[in-house]
C-alpha positions, -999 to 999 in steps of 0.1 A, spaced: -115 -495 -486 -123 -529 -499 -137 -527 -537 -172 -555 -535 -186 -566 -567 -215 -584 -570 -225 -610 -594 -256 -607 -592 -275 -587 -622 -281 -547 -614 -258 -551 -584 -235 -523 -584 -196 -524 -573 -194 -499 -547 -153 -486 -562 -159 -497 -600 -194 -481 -607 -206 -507 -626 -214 -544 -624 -205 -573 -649 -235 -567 -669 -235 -533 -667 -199 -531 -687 -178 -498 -680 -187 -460 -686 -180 -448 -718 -151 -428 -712 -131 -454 -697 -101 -460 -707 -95 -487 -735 -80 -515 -710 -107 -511 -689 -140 -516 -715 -120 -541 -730 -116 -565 -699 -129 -597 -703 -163 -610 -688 -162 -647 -695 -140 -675 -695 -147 -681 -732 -136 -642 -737 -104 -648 -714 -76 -663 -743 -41 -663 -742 -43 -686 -711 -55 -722 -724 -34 -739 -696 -52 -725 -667 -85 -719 -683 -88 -740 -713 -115 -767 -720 -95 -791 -696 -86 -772 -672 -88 -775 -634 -108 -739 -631 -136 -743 -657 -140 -779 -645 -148 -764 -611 -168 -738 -633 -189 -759 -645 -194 -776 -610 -205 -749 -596 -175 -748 -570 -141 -730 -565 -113 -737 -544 -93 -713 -528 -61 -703 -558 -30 -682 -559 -33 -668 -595 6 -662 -601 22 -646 -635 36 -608 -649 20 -579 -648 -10 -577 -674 -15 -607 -677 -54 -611 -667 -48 -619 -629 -73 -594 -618 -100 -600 -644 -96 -638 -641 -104 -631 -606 -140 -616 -610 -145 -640 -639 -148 -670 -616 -164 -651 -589 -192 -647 -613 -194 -680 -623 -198 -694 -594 -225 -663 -580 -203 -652 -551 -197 -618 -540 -167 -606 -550 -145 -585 -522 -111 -571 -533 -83 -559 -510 -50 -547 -516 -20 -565 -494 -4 -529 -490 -33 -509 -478 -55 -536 -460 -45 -543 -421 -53 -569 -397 -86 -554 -385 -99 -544 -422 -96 -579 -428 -110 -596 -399 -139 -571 -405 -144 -587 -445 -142 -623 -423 -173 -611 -403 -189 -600 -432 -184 -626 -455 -199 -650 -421 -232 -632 -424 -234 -634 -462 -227 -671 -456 -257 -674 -432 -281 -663 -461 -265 -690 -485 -241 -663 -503 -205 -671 -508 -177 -648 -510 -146 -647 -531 -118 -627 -512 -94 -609 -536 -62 -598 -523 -43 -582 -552 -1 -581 -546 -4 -612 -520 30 -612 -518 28 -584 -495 14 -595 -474 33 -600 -441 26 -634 -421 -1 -618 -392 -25 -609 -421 -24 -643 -438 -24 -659 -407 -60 -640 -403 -71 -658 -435 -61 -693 -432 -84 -706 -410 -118 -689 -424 -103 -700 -459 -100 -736 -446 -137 -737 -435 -149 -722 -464 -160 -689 -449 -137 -677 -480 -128 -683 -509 -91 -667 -515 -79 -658 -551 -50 -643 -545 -30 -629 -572 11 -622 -568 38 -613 -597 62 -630 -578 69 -670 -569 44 -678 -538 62 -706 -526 86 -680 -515 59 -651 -506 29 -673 -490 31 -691 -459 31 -729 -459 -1 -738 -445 -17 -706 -468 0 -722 -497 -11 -760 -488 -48 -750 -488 -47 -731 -518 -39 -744 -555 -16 -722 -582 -23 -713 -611 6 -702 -635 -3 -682 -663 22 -660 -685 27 -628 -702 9 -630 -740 22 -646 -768 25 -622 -793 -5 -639 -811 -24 -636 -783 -14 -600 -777 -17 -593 -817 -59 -609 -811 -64 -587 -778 -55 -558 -800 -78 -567 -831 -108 -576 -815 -103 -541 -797 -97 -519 -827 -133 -532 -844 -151 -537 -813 -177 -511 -818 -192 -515 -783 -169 -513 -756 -137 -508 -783 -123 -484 -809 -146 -496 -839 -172 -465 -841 -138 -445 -851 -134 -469 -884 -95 -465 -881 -71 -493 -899 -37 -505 -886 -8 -507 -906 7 -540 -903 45 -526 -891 24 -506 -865 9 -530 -855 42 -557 -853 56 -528 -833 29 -525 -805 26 -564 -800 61 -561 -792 60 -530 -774 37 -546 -752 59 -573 -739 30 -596 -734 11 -575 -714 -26 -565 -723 -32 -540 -701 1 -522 -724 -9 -531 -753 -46 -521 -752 -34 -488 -730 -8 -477 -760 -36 -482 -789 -59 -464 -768 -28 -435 -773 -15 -443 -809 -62 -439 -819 -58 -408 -807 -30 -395 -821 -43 -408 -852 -72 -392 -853 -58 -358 -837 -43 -361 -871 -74 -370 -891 -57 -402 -902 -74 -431 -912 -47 -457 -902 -26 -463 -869 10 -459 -881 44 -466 -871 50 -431 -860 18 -430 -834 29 -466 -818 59 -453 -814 54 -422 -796 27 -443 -776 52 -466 -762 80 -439 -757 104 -452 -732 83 -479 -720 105 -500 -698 100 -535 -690 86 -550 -658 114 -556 -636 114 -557 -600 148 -556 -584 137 -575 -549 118 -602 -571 115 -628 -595 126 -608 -626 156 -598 -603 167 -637 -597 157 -650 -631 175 -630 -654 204 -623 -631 207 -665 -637 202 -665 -671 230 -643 -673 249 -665 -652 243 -696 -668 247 -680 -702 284 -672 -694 290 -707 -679 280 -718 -705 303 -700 -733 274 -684 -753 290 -645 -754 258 -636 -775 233 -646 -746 252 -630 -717 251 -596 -740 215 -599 -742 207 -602 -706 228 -583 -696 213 -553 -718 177 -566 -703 196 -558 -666 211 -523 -673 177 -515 -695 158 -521 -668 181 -501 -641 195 -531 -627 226 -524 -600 254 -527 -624 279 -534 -589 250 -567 -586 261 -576 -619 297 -571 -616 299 -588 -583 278 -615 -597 308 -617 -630 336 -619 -601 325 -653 -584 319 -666 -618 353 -657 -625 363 -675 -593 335 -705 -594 333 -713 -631 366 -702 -650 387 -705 -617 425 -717 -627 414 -725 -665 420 -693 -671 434 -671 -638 436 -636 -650 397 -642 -658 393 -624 -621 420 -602 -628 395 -590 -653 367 -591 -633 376 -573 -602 394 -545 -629 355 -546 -642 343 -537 -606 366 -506 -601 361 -492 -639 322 -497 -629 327 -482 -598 350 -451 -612 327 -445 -642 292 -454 -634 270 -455 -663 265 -457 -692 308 -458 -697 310 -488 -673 289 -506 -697 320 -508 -723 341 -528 -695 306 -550 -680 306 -558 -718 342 -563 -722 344 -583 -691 310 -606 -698 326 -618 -735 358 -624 -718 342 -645 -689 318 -663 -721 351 -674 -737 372 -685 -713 380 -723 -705 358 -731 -676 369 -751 -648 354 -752 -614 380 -783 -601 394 -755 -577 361 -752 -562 348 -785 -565 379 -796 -545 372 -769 -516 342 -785 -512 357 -820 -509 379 -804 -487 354 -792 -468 332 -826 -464 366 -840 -449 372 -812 -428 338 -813 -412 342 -851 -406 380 -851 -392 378 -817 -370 389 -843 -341 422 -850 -359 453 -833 -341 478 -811 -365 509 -830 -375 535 -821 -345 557 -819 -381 540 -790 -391 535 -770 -356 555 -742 -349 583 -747 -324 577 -712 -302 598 -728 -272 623 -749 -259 593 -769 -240 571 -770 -273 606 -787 -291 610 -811 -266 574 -825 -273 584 -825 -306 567 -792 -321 584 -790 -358 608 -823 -359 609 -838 -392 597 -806 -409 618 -802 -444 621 -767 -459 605 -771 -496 631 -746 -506 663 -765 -496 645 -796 -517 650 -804 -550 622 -791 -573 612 -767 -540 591 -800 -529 602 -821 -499 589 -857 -510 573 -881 -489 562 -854 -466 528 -850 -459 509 -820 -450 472 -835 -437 462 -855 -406 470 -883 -400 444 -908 -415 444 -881 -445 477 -887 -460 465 -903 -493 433 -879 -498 431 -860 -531 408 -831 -532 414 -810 -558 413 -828 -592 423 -807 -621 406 -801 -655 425 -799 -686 419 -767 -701 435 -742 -706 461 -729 -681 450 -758 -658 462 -784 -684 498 -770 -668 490 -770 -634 477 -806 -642 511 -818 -654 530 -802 -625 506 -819 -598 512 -852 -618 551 -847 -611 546 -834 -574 527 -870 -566 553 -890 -585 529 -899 -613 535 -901 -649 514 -871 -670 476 -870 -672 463 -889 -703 430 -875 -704 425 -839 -722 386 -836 -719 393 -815 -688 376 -821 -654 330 -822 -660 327 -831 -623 300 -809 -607 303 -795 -568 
């Protein structure tokens, strides 16, 4: 069922129990008395709701567009939500994207019609947007484009992959981030001597290491942070201490993983900071994320498979046994599972860090490939066909041919081996690192030129 809130004073939300003014029972927990109710308590978020920003200038206007509200987990998407329906006196009508079908919503659209007939607007919220598949927003887009709706939509992950186009051109988005850790470090202050809706009436202090640890624990998310110093009070004063410690932090943030969703953004992002933190030789980086991956129960075969085309893409000839290593990653990974095959995804990610880098081999295949695509009419030299038959000879098939072995060096010169038209393209175009610097000099020789005077090895990108 849809959860409606009111903003209107003594209106009561029919799933909450409570309205804005009302504030939350007693025995909620500590997240949920401590949520926001203005824009002016909403902090941490001065980009989106800050003094010049696009949603308190509408505040103040008395209107609201239609906004996807996209960051982390706990980072006020929710509360922001019923904050603006509020200021703006709209009824506020949440739905989740998982449990809410076609015909629940097309019943909120005749609702919110009627409300608009008596001068009410409503604010649609559809918490996890991103699920929602493309019939259900396709019921939304036309009442939010007349106004019968206003959509605040909140997602974790990026909309411009998750929301439709013509959704996404009608609605504006609004970034906001997990905490900084001052942020976090004020969220959990003003709770501990709030006496109202916080833990003030218990008079507890905070040692300052306890409270370093929980801002950190939390990962810049509120809802964690307030939720584990709901925990570490109690355990405090289960103990008839005066003071949150260290040790109750700790046990209330036992084993707290981070958010990390293996079909989403977290997936992609990290996975390419590791990535670009091996390209780009830093062997202390590509440790880190890749202990953020494994942490967070990331598919250590993804990870591997991801370290074999770098081997391929990035290192390539620079450094050849660089997939020798890789691929002997993948089968120790897949022999040993974890947490042994983290020793050789370790080994294997320094290794990969250090290495030259060179992607001329695939920065020529692409070259290669442009040429390919724009010559597919040009016939095979008859030079280099194979002559099955007598009749395939007498056109030809294999005359001229020269056996590289029976050639001096193993390379028949002046022959070439590309179309005709071809002949004097150069695809691959070798860097100077490493084993490549080699394989540079012998290429040099092979095209009758004299050796390669640069040694700042090839930069070109594919």
């Amino acid at each position: 069922m849809p959860d409606r809130t009111t903003g209107n004073p003594g209106d009561t939300g029919l799933q909450q129990g409570f309205s804005f003014d009302e504030g939350v029972p007693e025995d909620a927990p500590l997240a949920a008395r401590m949520r926001p109710r203005t824009l002016d308590e909403f902090s941490g978020q001065e980009d989106a709701t800050g003094p010049k920003s696009m949603l308190r200038a509408c505040v103040r206007a008395g209107t609201l567009p239609s906004v996807i509200l996209w960051g982390p987990p706990g980072c006020g998407k929710t509360t922001l939500a019923r904050i603006l329906a509020r200021s703006v006196d709209a009824e506020f009508v949440q739905v989740s994207a998982v449990t809410s079908g076609v015909a629940d919503l097309r019943a909120l659209v005749g609702d919110a019609k009627k409300r608009r007939t008596l001068g009410r607007r409503t604010v649609l919220f559809v918490d996890e947007i991103h699920r929602f598949n493309k019939a259900q927003q396709d019921v939304i887009l036309p009442h939010a484009e007349d106004g019968t709706v206003v959509l605040l939509g909140a997602t974790t992950e990026n909309p411009s992959f998750e929301v439709i186009a013509p959704l996404l051109s009608r609605a504006r988005v609004v970034r906001l981030h997990a905490l900084a850790d001052d942020a976090a470090g004020e969220v959990i202050d003003a709770a501990l001597t709030d006496v109202e809706r916080g833990l003030g009436r218990w008079s507890l202090s905070m040692d300052r290491e306890a409270r370093k640890a929980l801002v950190d624990g939390a990962g810049g998310d509120a809802r964690a942070a307030l939720t584990a110093l709901d925990i570490a009070a109690t355990l405090a004063r289960a103990e008839g201490a005066e003071s949150i410690m260290p040790v109750h932090v700790s046990a209330a943030i036992a084993d707290r993983r981070p958010y990390y969703d293996k079909a989403g953004d977290a997936h992609y992002d990290t996975i390419s900071a590791f990535i670009k933190s091996l390209r780009g030789s830093d062997p202390d980086a590509a440790l880190y994320w890749l202990a953020r991956m494994i942490d967070s129960g990331e598919d250590p075969l993804f990870i591997v498979r991801r370290m074999v085309i770098l081997a391929s893409e990035d290192v390539g000839l620079a450094d050849p046994q660089a997939l020798q290593l890789a691929t002997a990653c993948q089968q120790a990974v897949h022999f040993l599972g974890l947490p042994e095959g983290v020793l050789a995804m370790a080994e294997c990610a320094v290794y990969l860090a250090l290495a030259p880098k060179s992607n001329s081999s695939y920065a020529g295949y692409l070259r290669a490939k442009e040429a390919a695509a724009n010559s597919s009419h040009l016939p095979v030299p008859l030079h280099l066909r194979n002559a099955v038959t007598s009749m395939m000879r007498d056109f030809g098939y294999g005359r001229g041919y020269r056996y590289a072995h029976d050639e001096p060096g193993h390379v028949a010169e002046g022959v070439s081996y590309l179309p005709e038209g071809l002949a004097t393209a150069k695809f691959y175009q070798p860097g100077a690192l490493g084993t490549e610097a080699a394989l540079w000099q012998r290429l040099e020789a092979i095209r009758g030129r004299g050796a390669p005077q640069s040694t700042t090895g090839n930069h070109e990108q594919p």
